[in-house]
PyMOL Python script that loads the backbone (N, CA, C, O; Angstrom):
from pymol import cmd

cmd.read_pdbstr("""\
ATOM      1  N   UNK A   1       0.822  -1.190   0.000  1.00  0.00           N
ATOM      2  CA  UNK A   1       0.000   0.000   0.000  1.00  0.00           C
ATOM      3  C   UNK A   1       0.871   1.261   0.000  1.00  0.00           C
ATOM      4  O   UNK A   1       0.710   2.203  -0.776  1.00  0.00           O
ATOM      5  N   UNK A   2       1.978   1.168   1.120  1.00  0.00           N
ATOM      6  CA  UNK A   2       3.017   2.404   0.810  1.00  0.00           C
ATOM      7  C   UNK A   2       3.483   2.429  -0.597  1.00  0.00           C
ATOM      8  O   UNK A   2       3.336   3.611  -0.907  1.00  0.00           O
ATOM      9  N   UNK A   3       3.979   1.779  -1.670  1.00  0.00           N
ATOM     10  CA  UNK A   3       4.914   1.647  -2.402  1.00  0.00           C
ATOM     11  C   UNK A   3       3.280   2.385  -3.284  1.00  0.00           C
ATOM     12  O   UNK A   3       3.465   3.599  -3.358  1.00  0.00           O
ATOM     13  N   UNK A   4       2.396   2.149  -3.675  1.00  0.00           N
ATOM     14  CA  UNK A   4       1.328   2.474  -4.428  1.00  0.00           C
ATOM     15  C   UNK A   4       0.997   4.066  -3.627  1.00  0.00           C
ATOM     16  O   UNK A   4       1.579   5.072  -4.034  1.00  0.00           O
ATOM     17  N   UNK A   5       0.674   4.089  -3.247  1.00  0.00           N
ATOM     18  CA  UNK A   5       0.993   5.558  -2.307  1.00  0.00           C
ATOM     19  C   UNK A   5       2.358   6.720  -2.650  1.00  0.00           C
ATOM     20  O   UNK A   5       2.357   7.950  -2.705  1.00  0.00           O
ATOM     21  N   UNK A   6       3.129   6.010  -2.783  1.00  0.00           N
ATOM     22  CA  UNK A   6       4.559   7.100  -3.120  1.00  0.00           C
ATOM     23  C   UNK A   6       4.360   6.914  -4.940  1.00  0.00           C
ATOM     24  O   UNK A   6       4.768   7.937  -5.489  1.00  0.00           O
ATOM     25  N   UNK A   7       4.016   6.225  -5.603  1.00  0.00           N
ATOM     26  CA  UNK A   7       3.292   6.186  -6.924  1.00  0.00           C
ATOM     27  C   UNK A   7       2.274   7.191  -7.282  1.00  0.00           C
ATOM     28  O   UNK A   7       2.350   7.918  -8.273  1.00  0.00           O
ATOM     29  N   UNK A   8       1.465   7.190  -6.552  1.00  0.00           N
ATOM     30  CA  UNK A   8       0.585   8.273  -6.267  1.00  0.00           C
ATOM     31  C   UNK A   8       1.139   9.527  -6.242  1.00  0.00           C
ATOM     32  O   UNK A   8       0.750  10.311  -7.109  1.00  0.00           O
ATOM     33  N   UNK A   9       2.014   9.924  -5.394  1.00  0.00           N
ATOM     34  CA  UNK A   9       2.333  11.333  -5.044  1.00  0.00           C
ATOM     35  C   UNK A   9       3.164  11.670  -6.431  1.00  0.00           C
ATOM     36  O   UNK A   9       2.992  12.727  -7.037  1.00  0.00           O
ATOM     37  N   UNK A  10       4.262  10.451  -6.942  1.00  0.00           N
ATOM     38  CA  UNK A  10       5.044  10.967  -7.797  1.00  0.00           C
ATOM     39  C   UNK A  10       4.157  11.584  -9.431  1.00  0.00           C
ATOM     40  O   UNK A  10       4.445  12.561 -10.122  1.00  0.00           O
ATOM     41  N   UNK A  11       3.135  10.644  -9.600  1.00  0.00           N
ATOM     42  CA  UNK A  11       2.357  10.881 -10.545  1.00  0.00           C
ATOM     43  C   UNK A  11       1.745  12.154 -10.383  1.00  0.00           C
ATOM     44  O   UNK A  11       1.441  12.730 -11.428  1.00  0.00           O
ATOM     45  N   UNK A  12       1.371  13.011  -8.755  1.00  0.00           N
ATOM     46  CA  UNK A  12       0.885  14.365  -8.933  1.00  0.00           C
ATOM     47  C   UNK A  12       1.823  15.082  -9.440  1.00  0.00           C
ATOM     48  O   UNK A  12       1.647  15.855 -10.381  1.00  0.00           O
ATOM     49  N   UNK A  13       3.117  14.853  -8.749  1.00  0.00           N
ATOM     50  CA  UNK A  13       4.246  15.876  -8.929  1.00  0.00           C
ATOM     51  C   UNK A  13       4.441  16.110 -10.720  1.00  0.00           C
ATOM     52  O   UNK A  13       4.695  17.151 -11.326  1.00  0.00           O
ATOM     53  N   UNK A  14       4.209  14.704 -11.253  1.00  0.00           N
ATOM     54  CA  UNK A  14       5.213  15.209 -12.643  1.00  0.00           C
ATOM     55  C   UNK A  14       3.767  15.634 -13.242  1.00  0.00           C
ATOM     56  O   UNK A  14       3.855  16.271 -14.292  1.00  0.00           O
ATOM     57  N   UNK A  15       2.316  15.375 -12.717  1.00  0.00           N
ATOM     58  CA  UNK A  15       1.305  16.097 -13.153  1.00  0.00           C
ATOM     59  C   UNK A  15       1.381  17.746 -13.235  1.00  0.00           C
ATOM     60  O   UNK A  15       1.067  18.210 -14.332  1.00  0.00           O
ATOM     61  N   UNK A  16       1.784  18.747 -12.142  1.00  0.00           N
ATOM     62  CA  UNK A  16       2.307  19.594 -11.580  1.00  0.00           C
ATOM     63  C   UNK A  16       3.194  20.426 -12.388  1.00  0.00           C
ATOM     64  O   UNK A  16       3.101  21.613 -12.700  1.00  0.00           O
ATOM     65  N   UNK A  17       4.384  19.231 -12.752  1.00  0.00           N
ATOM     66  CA  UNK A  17       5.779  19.962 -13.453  1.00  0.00           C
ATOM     67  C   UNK A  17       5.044  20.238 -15.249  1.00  0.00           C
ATOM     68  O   UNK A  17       5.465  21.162 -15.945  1.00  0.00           O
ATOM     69  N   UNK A  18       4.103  19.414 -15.670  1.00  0.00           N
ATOM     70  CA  UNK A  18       3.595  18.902 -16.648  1.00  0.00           C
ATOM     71  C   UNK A  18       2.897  20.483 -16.947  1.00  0.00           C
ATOM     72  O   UNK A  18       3.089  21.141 -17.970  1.00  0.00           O
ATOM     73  N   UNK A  19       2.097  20.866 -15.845  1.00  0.00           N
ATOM     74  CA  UNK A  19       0.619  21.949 -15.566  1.00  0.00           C
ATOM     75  C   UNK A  19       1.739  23.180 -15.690  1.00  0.00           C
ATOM     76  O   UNK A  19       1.269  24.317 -15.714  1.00  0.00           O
ATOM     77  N   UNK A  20       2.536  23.099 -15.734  1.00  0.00           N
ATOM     78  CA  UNK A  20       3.555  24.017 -15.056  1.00  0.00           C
ATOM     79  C   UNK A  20       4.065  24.438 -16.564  1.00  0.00           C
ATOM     80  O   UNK A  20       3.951  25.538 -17.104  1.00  0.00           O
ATOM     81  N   UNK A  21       4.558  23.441 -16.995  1.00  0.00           N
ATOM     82  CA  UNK A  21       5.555  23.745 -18.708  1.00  0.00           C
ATOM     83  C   UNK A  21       4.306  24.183 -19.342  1.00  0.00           C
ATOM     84  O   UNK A  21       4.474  25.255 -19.922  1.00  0.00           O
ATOM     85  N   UNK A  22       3.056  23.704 -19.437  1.00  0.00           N
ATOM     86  CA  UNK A  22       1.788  24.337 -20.765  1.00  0.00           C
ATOM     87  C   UNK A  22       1.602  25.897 -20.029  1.00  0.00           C
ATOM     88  O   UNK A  22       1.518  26.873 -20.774  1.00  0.00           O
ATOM     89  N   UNK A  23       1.560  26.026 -18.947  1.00  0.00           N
ATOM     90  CA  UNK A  23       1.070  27.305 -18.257  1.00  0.00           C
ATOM     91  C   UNK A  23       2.077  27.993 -18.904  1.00  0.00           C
ATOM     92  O   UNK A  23       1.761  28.625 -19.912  1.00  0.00           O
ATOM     93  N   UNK A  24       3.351  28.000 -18.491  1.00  0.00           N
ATOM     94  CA  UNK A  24       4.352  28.932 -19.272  1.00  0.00           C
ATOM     95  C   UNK A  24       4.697  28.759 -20.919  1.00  0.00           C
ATOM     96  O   UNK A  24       5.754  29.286 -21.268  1.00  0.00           O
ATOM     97  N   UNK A  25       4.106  28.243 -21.706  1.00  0.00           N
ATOM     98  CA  UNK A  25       3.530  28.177 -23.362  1.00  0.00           C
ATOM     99  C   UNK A  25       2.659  29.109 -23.739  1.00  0.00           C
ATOM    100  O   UNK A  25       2.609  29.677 -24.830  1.00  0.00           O
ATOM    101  N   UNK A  26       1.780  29.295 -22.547  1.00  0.00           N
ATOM    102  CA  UNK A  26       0.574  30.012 -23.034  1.00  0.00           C
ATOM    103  C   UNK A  26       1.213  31.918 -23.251  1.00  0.00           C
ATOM    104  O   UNK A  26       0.653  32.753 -23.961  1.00  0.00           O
ATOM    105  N   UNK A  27       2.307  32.121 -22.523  1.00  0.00           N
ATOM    106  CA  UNK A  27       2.967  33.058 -22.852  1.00  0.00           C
ATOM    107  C   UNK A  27       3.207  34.030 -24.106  1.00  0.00           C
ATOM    108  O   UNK A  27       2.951  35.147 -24.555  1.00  0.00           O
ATOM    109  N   UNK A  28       4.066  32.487 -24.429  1.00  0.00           N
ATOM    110  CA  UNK A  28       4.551  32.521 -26.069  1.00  0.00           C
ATOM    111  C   UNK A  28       3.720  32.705 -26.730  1.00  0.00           C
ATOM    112  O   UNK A  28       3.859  33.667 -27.485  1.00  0.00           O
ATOM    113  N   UNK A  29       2.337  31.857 -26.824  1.00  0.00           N
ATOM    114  CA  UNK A  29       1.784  31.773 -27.809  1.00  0.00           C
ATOM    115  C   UNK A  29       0.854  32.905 -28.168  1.00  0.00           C
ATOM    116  O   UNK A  29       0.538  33.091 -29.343  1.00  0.00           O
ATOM    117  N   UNK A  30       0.216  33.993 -26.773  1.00  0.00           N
ATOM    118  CA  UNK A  30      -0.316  34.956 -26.766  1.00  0.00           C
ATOM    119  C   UNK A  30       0.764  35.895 -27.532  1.00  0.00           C
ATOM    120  O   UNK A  30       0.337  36.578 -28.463  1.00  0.00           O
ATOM    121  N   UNK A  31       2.367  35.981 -27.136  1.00  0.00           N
ATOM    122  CA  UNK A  31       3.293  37.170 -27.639  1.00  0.00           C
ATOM    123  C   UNK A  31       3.123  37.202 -29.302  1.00  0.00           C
ATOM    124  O   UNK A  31       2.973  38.171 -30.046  1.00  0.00           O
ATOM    125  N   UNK A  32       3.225  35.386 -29.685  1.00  0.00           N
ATOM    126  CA  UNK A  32       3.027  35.440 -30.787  1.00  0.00           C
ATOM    127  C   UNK A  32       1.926  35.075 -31.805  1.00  0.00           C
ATOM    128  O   UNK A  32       2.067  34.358 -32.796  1.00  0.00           O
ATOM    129  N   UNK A  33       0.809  35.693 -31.385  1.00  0.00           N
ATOM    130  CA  UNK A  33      -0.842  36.207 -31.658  1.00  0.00           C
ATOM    131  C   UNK A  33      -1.218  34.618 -32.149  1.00  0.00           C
ATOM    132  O   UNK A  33      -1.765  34.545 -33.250  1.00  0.00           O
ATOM    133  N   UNK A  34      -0.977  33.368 -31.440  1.00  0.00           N
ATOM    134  CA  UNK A  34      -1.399  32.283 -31.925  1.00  0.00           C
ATOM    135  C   UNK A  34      -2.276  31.882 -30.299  1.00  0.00           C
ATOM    136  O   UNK A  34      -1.858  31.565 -29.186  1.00  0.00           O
ATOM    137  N   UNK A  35      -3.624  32.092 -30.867  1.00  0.00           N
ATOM    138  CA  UNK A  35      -4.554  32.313 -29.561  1.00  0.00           C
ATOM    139  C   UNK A  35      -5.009  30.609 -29.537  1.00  0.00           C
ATOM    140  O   UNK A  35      -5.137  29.831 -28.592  1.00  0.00           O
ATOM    141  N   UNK A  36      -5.121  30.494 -30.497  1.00  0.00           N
ATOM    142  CA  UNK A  36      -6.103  28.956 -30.885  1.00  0.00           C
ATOM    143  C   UNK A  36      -5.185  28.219 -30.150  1.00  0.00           C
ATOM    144  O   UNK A  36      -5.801  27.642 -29.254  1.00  0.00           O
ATOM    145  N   UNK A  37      -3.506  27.866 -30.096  1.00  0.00           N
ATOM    146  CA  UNK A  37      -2.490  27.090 -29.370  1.00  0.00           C
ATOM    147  C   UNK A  37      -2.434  27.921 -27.811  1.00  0.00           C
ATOM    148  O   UNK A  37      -1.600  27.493 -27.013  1.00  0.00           O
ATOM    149  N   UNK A  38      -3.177  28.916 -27.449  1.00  0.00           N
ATOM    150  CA  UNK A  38      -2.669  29.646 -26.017  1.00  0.00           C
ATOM    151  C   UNK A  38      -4.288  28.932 -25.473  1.00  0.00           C
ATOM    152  O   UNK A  38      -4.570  28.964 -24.275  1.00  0.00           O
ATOM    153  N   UNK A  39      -5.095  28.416 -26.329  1.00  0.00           N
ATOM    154  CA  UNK A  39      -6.220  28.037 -25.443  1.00  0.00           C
ATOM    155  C   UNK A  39      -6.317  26.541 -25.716  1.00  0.00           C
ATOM    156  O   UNK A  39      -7.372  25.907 -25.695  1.00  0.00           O
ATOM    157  N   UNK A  40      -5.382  26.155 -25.917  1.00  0.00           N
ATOM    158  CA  UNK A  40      -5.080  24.729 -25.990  1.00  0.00           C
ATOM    159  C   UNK A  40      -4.541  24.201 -24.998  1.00  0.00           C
ATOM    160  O   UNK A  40      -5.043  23.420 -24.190  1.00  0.00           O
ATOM    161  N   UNK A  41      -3.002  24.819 -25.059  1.00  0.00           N
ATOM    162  CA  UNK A  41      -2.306  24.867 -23.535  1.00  0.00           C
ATOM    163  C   UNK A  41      -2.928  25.029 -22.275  1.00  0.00           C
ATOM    164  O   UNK A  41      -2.765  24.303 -21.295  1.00  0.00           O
ATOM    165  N   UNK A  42      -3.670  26.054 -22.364  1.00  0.00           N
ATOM    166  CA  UNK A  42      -4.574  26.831 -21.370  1.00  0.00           C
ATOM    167  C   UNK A  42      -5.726  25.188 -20.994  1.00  0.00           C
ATOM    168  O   UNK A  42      -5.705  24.693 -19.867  1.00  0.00           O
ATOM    169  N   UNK A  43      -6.434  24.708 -21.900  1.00  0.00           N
ATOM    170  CA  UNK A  43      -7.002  23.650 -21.073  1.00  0.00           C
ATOM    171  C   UNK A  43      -5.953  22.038 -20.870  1.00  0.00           C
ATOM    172  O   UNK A  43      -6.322  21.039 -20.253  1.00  0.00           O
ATOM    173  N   UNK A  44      -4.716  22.209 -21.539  1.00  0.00           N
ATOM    174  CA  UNK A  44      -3.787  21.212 -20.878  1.00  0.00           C
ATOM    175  C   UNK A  44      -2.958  21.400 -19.541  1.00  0.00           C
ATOM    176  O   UNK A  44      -2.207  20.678 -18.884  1.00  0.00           O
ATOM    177  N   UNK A  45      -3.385  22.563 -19.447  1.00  0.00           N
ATOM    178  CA  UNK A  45      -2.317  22.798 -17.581  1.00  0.00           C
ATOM    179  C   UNK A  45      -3.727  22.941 -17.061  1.00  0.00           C
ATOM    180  O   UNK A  45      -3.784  22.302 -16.011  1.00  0.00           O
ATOM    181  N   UNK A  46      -4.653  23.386 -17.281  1.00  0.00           N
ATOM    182  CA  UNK A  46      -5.889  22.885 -16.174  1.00  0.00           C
ATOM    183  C   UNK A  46      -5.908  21.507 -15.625  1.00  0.00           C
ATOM    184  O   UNK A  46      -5.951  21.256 -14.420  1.00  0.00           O
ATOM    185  N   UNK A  47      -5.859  20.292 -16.941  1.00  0.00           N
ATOM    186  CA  UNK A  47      -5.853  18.776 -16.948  1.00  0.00           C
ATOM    187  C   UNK A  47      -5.195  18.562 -15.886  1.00  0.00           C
ATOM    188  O   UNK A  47      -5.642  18.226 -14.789  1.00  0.00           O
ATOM    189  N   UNK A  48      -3.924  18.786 -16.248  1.00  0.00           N
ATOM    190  CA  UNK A  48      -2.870  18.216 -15.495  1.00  0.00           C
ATOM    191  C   UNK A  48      -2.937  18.584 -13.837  1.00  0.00           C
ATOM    192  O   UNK A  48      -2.875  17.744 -12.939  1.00  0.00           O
ATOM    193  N   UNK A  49      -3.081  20.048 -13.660  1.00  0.00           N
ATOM    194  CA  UNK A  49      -3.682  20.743 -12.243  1.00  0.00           C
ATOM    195  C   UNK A  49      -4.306  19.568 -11.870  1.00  0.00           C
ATOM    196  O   UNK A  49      -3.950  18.589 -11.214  1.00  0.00           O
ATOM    197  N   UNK A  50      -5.428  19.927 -12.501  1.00  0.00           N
ATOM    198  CA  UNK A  50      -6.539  18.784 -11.994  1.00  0.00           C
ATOM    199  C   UNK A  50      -6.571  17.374 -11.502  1.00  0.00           C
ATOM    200  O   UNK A  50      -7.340  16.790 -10.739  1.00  0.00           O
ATOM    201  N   UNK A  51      -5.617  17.039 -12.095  1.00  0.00           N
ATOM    202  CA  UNK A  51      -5.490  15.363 -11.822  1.00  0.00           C
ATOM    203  C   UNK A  51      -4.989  15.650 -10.716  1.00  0.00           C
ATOM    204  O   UNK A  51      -5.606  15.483  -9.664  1.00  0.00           O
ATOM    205  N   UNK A  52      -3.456  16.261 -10.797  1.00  0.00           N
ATOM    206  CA  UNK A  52      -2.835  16.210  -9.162  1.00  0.00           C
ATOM    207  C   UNK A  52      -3.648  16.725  -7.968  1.00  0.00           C
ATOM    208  O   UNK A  52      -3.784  16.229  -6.850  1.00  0.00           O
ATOM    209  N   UNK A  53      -3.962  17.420  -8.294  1.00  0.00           N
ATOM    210  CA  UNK A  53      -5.361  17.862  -7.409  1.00  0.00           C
ATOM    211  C   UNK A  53      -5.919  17.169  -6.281  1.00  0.00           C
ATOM    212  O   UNK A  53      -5.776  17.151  -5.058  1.00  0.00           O
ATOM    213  N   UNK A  54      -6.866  16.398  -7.489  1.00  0.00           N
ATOM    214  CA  UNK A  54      -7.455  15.075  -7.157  1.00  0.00           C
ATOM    215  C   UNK A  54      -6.640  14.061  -6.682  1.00  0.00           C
ATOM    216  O   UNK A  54      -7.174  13.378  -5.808  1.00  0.00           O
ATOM    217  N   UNK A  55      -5.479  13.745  -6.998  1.00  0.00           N
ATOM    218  CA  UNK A  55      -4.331  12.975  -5.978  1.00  0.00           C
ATOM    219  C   UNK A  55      -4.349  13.372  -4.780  1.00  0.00           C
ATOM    220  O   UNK A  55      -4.724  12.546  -3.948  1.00  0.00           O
ATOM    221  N   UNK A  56      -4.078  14.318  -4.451  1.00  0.00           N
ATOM    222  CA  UNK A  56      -4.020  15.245  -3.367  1.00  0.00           C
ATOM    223  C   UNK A  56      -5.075  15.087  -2.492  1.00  0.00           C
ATOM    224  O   UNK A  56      -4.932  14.588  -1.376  1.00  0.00           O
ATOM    225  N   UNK A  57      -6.020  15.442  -2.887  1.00  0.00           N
ATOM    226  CA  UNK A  57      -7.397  15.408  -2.183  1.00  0.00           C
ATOM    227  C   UNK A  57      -7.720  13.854  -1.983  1.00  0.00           C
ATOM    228  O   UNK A  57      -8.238  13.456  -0.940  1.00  0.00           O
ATOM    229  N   UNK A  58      -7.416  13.070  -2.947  1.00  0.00           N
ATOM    230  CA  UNK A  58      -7.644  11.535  -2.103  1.00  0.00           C
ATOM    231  C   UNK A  58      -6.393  11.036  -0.885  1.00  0.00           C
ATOM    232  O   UNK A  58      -6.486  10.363   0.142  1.00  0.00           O
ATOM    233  N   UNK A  59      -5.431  11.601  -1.443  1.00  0.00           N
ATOM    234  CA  UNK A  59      -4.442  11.186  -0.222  1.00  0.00           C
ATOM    235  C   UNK A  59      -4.876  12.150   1.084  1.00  0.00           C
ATOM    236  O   UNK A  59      -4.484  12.100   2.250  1.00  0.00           O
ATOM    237  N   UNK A  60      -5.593  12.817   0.601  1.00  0.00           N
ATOM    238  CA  UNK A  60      -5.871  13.793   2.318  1.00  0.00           C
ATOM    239  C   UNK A  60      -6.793  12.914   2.890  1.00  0.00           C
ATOM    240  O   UNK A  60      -6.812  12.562   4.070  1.00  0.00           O
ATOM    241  N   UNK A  61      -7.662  12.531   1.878  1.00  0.00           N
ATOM    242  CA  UNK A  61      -9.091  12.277   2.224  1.00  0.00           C
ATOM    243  C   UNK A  61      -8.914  10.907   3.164  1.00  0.00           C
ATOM    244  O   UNK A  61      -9.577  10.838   4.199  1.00  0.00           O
ATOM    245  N   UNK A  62      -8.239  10.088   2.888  1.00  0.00           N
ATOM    246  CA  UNK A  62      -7.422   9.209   3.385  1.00  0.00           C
ATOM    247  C   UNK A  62      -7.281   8.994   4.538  1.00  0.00           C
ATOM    248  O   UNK A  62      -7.819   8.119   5.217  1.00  0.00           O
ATOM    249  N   UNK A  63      -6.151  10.203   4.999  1.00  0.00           N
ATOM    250  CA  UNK A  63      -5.574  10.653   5.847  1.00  0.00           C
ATOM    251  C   UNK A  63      -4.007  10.271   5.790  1.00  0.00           C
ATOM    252  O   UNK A  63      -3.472   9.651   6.709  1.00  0.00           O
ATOM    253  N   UNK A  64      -3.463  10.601   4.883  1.00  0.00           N
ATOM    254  CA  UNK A  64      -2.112  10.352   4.658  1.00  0.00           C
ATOM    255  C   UNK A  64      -1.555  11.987   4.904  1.00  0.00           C
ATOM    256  O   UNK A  64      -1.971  13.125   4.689  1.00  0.00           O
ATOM    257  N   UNK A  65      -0.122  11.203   5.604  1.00  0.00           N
ATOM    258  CA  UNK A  65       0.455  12.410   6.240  1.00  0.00           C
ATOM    259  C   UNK A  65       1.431  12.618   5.475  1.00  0.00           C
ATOM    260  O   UNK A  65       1.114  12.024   4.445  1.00  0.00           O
ATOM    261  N   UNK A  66       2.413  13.080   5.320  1.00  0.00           N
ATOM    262  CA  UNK A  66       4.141  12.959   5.304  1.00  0.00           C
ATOM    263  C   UNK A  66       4.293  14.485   4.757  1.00  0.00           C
ATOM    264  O   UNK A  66       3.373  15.229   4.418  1.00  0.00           O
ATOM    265  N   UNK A  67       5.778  14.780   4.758  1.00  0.00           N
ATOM    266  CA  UNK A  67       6.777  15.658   3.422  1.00  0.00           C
ATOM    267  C   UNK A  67       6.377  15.965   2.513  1.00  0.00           C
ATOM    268  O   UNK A  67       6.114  17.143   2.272  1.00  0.00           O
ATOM    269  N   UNK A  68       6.134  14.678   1.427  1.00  0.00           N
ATOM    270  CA  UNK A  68       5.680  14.467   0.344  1.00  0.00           C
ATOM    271  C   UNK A  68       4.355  15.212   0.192  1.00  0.00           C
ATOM    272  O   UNK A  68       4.458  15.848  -0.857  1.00  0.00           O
ATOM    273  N   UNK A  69       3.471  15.377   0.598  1.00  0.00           N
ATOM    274  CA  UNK A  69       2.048  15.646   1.128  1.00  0.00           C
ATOM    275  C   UNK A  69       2.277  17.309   0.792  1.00  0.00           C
ATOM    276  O   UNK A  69       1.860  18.017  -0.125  1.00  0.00           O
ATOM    277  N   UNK A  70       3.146  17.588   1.986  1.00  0.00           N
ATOM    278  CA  UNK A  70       3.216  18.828   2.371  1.00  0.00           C
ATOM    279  C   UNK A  70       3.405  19.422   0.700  1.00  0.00           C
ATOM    280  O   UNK A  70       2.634  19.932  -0.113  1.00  0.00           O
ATOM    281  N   UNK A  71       4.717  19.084   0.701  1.00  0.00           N
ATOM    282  CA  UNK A  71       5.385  19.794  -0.429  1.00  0.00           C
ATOM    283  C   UNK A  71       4.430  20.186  -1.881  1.00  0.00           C
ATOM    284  O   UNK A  71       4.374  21.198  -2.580  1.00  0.00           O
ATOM    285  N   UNK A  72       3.557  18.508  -1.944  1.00  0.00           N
ATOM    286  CA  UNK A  72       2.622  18.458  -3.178  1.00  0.00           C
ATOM    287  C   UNK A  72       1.703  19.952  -3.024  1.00  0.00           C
ATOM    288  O   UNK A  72       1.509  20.834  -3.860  1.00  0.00           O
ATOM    289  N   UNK A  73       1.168  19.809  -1.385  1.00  0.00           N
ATOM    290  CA  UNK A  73       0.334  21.339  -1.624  1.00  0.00           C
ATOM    291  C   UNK A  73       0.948  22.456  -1.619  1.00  0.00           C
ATOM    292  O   UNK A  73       0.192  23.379  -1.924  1.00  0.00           O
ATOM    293  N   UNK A  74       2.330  22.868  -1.335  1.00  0.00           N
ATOM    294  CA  UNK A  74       2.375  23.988  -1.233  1.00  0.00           C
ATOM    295  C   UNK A  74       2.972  24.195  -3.118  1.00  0.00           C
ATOM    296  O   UNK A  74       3.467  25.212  -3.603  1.00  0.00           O
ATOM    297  N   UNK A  75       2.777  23.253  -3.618  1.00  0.00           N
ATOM    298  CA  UNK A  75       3.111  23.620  -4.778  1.00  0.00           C
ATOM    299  C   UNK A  75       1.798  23.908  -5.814  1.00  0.00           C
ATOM    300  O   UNK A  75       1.754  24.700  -6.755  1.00  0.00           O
ATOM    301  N   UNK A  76       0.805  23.045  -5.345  1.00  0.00           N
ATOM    302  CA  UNK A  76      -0.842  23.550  -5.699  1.00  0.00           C
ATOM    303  C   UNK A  76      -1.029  24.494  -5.773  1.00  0.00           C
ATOM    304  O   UNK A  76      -1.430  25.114  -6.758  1.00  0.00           O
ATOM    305  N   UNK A  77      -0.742  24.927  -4.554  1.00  0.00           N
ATOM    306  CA  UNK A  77      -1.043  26.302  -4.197  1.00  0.00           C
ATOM    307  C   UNK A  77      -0.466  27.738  -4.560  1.00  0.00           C
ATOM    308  O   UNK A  77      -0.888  28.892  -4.630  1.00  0.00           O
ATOM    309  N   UNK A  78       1.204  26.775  -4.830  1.00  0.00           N
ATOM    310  CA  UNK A  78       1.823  28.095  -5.669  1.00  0.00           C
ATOM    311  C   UNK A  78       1.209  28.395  -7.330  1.00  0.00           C
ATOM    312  O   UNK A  78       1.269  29.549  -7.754  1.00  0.00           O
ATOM    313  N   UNK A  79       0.568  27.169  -8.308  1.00  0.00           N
ATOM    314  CA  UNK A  79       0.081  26.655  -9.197  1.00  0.00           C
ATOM    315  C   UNK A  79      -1.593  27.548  -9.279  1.00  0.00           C
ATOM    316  O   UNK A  79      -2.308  27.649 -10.276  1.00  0.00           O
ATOM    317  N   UNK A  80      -1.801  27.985  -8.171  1.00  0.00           N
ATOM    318  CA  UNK A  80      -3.501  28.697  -7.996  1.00  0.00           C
ATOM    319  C   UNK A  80      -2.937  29.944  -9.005  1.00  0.00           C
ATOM    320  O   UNK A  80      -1.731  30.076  -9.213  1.00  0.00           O
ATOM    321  N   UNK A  81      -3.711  30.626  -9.460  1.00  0.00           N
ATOM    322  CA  UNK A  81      -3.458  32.164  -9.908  1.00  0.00           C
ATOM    323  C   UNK A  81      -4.908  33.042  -9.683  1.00  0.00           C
ATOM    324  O   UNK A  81      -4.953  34.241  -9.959  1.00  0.00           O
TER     325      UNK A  81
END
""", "prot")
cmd.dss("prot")
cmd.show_as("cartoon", "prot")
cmd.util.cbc("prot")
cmd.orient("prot")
């Protein structure tokens, strides 16, 4: 159950790093007036948000503690705008 659990968290994280690279695309693609690819990106870093999210919220829901935990939300949270 631990080993499926730290599976879990790693899958939010690279969800996260994932939500993270399209969010900073959507940049580019506004600088360079390509709106149709900035609202593409724009609902692929929602996805990705979202899933980890929902990782998150089941490992709370749970009641799983640790580091790992911590770190996942304060990076959610840096991820809010």
């Amino acid at each position: 159950m631990e080993q499926d659990i730290k599976k879990l968290i790693t899958m939010a994280f690279e969800a996260v790093e994932q939500s993270i690279i399209e969010r900073n695309s959507i940049r580019e693609y506004y600088i360079n007036d390509q709106m149709y690819e900035a609202e593409i990106a724009q609902r692929r870093s929602d996805k990705y948000y979202g899933y980890a999210y929902g990782i998150y919220q089941a490992l709370v829901e749970m009641g799983y503690k640790g580091e790992d935990i911590d770190k996942l939300c304060d990076l959610l949270k840096g991820k809010m705008f």
